[in-house]
C-alpha positions in Angstrom: 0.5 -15.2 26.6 3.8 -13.6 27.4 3.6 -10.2 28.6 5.9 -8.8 26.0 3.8 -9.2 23.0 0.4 -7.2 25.0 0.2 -4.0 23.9 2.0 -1.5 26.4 -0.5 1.7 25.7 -3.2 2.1 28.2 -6.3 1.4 26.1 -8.0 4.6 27.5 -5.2 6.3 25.1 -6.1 4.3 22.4 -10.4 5.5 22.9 -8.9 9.2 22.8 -6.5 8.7 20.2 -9.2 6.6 17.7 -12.7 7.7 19.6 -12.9 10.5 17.1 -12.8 8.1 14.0 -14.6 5.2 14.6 -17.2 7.7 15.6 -17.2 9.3 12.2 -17.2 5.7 10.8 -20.2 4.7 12.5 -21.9 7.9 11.8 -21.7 7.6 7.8 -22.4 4.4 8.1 -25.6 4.1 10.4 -26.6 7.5 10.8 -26.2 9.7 13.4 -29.0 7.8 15.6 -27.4 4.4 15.6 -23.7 5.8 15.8 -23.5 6.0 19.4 -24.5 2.1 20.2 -22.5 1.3 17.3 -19.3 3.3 18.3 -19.9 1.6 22.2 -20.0 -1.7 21.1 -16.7 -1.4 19.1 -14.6 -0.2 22.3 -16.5 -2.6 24.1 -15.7 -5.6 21.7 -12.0 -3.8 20.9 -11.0 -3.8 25.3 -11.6 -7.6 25.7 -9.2 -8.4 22.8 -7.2 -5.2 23.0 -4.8 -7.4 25.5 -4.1 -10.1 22.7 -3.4 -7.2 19.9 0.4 -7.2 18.4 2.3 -4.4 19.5 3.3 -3.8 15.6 -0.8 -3.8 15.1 -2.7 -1.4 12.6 -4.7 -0.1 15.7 -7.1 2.2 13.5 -7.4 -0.4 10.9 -8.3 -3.0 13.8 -10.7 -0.3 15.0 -12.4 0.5 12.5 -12.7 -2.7 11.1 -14.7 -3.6 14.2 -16.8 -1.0 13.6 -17.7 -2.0 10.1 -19.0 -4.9 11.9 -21.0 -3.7 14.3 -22.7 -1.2 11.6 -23.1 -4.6 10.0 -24.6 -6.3 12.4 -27.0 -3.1 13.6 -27.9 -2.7 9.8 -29.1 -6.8 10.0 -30.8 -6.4 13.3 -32.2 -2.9 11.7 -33.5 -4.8 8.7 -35.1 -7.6 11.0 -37.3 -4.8 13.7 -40.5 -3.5 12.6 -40.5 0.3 12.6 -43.6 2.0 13.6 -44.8 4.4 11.5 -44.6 8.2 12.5 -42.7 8.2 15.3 -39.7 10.1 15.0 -37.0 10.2 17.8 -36.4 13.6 19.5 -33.4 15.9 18.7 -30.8 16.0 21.0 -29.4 18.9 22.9 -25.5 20.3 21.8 -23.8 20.8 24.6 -20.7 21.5 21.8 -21.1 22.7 18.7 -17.8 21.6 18.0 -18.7 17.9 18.9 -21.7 17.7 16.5 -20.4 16.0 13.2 -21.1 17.2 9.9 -23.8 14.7 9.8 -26.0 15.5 12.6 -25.7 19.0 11.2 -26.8 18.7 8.2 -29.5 16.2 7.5 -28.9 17.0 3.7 -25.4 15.1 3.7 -27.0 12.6 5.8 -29.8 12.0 3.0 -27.5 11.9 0.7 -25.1 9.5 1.7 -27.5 7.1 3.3 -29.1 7.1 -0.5 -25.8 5.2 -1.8 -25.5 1.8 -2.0 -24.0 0.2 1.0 -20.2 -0.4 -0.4 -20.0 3.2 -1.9 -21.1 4.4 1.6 -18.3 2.4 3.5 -16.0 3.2 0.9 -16.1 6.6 0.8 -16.4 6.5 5.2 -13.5 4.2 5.5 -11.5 6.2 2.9 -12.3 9.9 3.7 -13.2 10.1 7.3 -11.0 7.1 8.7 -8.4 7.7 6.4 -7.9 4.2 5.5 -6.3 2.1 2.5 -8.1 1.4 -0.5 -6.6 -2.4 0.1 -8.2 -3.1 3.3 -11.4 -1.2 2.3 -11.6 -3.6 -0.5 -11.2 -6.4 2.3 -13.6 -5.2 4.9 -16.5 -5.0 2.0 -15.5 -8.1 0.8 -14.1 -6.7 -2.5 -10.5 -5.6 -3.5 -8.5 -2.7 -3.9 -9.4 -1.5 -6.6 -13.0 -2.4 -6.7 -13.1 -0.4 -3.1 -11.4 2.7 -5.1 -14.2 2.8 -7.7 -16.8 2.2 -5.0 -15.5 5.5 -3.7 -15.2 7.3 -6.5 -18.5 6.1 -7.4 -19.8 7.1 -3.7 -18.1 10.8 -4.0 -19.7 11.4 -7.6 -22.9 10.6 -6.5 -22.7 12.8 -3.4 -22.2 15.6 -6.0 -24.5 14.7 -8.2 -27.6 14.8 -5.3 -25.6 16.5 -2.1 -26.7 20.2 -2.1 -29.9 20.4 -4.6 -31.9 23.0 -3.1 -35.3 22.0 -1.4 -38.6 22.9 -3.8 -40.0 26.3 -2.4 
């Protein structure tokens, strides 16, 4: 491969630049305990082909749709593990308040989204937090465009419908 058509930007540029988002991904996808393996195993996978990537390359949309499938993949392993009952894992400090996502905040959200079918949940993650086209949403859940739109509107008006009902007193 000639060394014209590697990409030129160190790739420790392209973990700050798209860190942020594949984080968020991962997070409204698997949950803020599986995000972290999830979002090391996409810059992992994302360095060894980062040299073959086109220059002209959709680097978020590469991104991200390498995190859709490691999410994937965790999600199959996930289903595959026994769980044992009633252990529950401990919460982690916060160093930053400000690096805590809305998730890990608020366990209510969490609920709430992890209650939505699977393609309204990447639909509405790929679309609101990653910012993405509805057309490559449609082909990263192996649907269209304008299935993937209706999965997200589906996703948002069920997050409004059960997102913020108060807990019986």
């Amino acid at each position: 491969m000639s060394a014209s058509r590697s990409p030129t930007r160190p790739f420790a540029a392209i973990v700050d630049e798209h860190g942020p988002v594949v984080m968020r991904v991962v997070r409204a996808l698997l949950g803020p305990a599986d995000a972290d393996d999830a979002w090391s195993e996409t810059f992992l996978s994302a360095l060894e082909a980062y040299p073959r990537l086109r220059p002209d390359s959709n680097v978020r949309g590469w991104l991200v749709t390498i995190a859709h499938r490691k999410a994937i993949d965790q999600l199959r392993g996930k289903a595959r593990r026994a769980v044992p009952a009633g252990d529950l894992p401990e919460p982690r400090p916060v160093d930053d308040p400000l690096d805590v996502s809305l998730l890990e905040r608020d366990p209510d959200l969490w609920g709430a989204l992890e209650a939505l079918p699977f393609k309204q949940r990447a639909a509405v993650a790929y679309h609101h937090l990653a910012g993405m086209p509805y057309a490559e949403i449609g082909a990263l859940i192996e649907s269209n465009e304008s299935a993937a739109r209706r999965s997200a509107a589906d996703g948002i008006a069920n997050l409004r419908k059960t997102y913020g009902r108060g807990t019986p007193s």
